[in-house]
C-alpha positions as CSV (number, residue, x, y, z in Angstrom):
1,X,-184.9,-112.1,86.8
2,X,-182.6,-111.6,83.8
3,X,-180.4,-114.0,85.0
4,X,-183.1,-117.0,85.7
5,X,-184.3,-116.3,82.1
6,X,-180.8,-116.8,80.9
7,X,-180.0,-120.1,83.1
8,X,-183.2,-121.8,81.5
9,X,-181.8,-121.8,77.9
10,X,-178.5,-122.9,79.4
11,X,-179.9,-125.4,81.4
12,X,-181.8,-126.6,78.7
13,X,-178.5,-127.1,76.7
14,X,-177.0,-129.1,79.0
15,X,-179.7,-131.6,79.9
16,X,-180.0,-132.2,76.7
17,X,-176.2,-132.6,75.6
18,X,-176.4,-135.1,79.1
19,X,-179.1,-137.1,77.3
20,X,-177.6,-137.5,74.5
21,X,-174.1,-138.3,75.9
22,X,-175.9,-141.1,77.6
23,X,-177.3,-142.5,75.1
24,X,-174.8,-142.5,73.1
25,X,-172.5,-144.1,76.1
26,X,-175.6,-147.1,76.7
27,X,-175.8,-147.7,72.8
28,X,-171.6,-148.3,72.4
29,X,-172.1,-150.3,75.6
30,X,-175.3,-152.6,73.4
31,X,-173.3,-152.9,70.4
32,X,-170.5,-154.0,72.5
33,X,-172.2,-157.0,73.7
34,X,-173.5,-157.5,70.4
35,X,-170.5,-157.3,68.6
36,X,-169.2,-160.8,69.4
37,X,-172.5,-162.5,68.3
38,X,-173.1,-160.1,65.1
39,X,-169.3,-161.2,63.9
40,X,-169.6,-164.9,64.2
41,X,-173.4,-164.5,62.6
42,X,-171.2,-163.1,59.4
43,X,-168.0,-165.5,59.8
44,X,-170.6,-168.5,59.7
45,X,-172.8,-167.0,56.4
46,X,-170.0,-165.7,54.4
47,X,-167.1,-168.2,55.5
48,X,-165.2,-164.7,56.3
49,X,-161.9,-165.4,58.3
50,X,-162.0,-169.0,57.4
51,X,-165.0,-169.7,59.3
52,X,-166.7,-173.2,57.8
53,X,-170.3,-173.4,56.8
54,X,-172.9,-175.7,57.8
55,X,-174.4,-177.5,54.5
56,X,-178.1,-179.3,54.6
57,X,-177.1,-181.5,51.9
58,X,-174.1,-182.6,49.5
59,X,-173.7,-181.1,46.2
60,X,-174.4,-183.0,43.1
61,X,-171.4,-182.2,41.5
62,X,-168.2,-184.2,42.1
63,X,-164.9,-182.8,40.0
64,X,-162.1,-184.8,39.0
65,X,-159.6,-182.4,41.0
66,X,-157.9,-183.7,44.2
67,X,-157.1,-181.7,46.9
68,X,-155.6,-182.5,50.8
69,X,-157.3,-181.8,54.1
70,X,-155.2,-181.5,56.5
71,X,-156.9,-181.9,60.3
72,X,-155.6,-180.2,63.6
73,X,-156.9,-180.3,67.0
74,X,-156.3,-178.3,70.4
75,X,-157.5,-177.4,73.7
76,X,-157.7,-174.5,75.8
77,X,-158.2,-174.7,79.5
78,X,-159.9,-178.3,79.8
79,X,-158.3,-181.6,80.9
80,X,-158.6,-183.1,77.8
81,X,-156.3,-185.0,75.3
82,X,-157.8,-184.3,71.8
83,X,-156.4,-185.8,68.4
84,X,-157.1,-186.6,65.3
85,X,-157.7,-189.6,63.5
86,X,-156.3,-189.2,61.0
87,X,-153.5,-186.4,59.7
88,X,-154.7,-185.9,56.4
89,X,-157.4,-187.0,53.5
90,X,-157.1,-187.1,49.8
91,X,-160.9,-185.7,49.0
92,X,-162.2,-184.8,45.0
93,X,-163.8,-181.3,45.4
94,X,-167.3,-182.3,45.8
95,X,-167.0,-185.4,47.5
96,X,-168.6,-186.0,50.9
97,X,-165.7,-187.1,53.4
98,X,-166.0,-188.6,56.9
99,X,-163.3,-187.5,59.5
100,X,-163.2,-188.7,62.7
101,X,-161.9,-187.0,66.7
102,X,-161.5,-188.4,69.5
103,X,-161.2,-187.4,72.7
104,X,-160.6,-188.3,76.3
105,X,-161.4,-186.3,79.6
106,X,-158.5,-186.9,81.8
107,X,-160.4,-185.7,85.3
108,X,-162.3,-187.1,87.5
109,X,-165.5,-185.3,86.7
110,X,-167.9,-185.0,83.9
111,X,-166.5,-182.0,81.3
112,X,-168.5,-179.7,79.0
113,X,-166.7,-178.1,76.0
114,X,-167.3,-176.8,72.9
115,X,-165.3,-177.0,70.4
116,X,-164.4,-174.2,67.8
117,X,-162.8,-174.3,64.2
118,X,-161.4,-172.3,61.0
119,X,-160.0,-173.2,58.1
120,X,-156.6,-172.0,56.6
121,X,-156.3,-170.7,54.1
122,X,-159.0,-168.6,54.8
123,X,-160.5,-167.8,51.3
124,X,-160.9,-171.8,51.9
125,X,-163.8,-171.0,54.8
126,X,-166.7,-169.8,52.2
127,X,-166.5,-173.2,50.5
128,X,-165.7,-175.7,53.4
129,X,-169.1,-177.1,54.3
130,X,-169.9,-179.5,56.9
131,X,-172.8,-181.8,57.1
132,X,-172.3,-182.8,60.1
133,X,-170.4,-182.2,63.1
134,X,-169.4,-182.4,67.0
135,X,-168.9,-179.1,66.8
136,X,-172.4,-177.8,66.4
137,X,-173.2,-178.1,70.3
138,X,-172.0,-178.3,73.8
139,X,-170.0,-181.9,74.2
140,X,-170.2,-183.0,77.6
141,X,-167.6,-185.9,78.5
142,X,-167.5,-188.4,81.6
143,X,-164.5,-188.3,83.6
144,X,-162.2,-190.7,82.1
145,X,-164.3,-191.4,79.3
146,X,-163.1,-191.5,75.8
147,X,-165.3,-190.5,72.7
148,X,-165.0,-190.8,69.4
149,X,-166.4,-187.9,67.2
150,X,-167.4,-188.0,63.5
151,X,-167.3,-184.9,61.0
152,X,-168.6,-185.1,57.8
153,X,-167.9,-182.7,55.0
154,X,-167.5,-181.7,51.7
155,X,-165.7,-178.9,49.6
156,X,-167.8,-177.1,47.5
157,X,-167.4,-177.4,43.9
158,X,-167.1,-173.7,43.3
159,X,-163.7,-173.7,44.9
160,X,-162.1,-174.7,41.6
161,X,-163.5,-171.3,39.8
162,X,-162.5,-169.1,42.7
163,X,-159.0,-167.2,41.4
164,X,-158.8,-167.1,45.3
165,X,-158.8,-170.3,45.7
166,X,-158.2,-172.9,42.5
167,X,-154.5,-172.9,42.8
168,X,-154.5,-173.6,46.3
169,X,-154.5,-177.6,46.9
170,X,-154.1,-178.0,50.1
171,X,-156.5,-176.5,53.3
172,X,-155.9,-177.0,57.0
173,X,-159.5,-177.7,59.3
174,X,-158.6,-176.8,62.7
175,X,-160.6,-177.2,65.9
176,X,-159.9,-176.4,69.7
177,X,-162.2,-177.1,72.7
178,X,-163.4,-174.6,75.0
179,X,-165.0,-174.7,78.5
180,X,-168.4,-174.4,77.5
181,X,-169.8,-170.8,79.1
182,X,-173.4,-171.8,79.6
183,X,-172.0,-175.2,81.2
184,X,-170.0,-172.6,83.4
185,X,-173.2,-170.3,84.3
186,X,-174.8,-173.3,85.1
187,X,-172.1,-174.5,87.3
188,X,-171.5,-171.2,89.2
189,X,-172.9,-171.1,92.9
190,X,-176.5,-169.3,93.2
191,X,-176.5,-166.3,95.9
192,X,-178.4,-167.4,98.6
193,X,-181.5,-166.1,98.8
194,X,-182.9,-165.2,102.5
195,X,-184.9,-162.8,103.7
């Protein structure tokens, strides 16, 4: 009897120790997951890691100082040649520029991508702002096709007061294209369903 009586306490213990090993296990696992999405939520708010921010409208300020944009492009897994249009622009911080991509799908099927892009130097990503942009969704190119793909921008006037930033004339906008993953989902065969 003495022995039941003592086992209860102990089992006790270790049910809940077990409980709260697995919920701390199943919460690592949830913020795993949510990790990726939380991250690029900040990157796109703050411009952290020279991530560029969407703008809904151009500022009303343009400044007198120049600066260079400098344009880059790359794949990743896709049959895709992707350039740009252009190497470089002159832009006045402040001034709404239009850049343009283009790309061809060298297979013989239709292709959806997304594209991704930073901005070096990275204290650059807070105040690179595009108003519009290729980039915001899933691109999905016919085989052989070849499209031509606009961005428009601007670099926020603040730049010049940043001490981050006001002595550096030069930034780098870079984008590679990605299989999309919900186009892959999409594509990937259903179980088949009997019974």
């Amino acid at each position: 009897m003495s022995s039941t009586a003592h086992s209860d306490p102990d089992r006790q213990r270790n049910v809940r120790v077990a409980v709260i090993c697995a919920t701390a296990f199943f919460g690592m696992i949830g913020a795993a997951y949510a990790s990726v999405p939380l991250y690029k939520l900040f990157c796109q708010v703050t411009g952290f890691d020279g991530t560029v921010r969407r703008a809904d409208a151009a500022p009303d300020t343009i400044l007198g100082k120049t600066m260079t944009v400098r344009f880059d492009a790359n794949t990743r897994n896709l049959p895709f040649t992707f350039t740009s249009e252009q190497t470089s622009q002159s832009v006045r911080i402040g001034e709404t520029k239009l850049a343009f991509f283009k790309v061809t799908n060298n297979s013989n099927r239709p292709v959806t991508a997304r594209a991704i892009y930073n901005v070096v130097p990275e204290q650059a990503g807070a105040y690179f702002r595009k108003l519009q942009c290729f980039c915001f969704e899933d691109q999905t190119i016919a085989a052989g096709a070849t499209v031509e793909m606009p961005v428009l921008y601007f670099i926020d006037p603040e730049y010049a007061d940043d001490m981050n930033t006001k002595s550096k004339p030069e930034v780098t906008l870079s984008y590679t294209f990605f299989p999309s993953t919900e186009a892959v989902q999409a594509e990937a065969p259903k179980p088949d369903k009997k019974g």
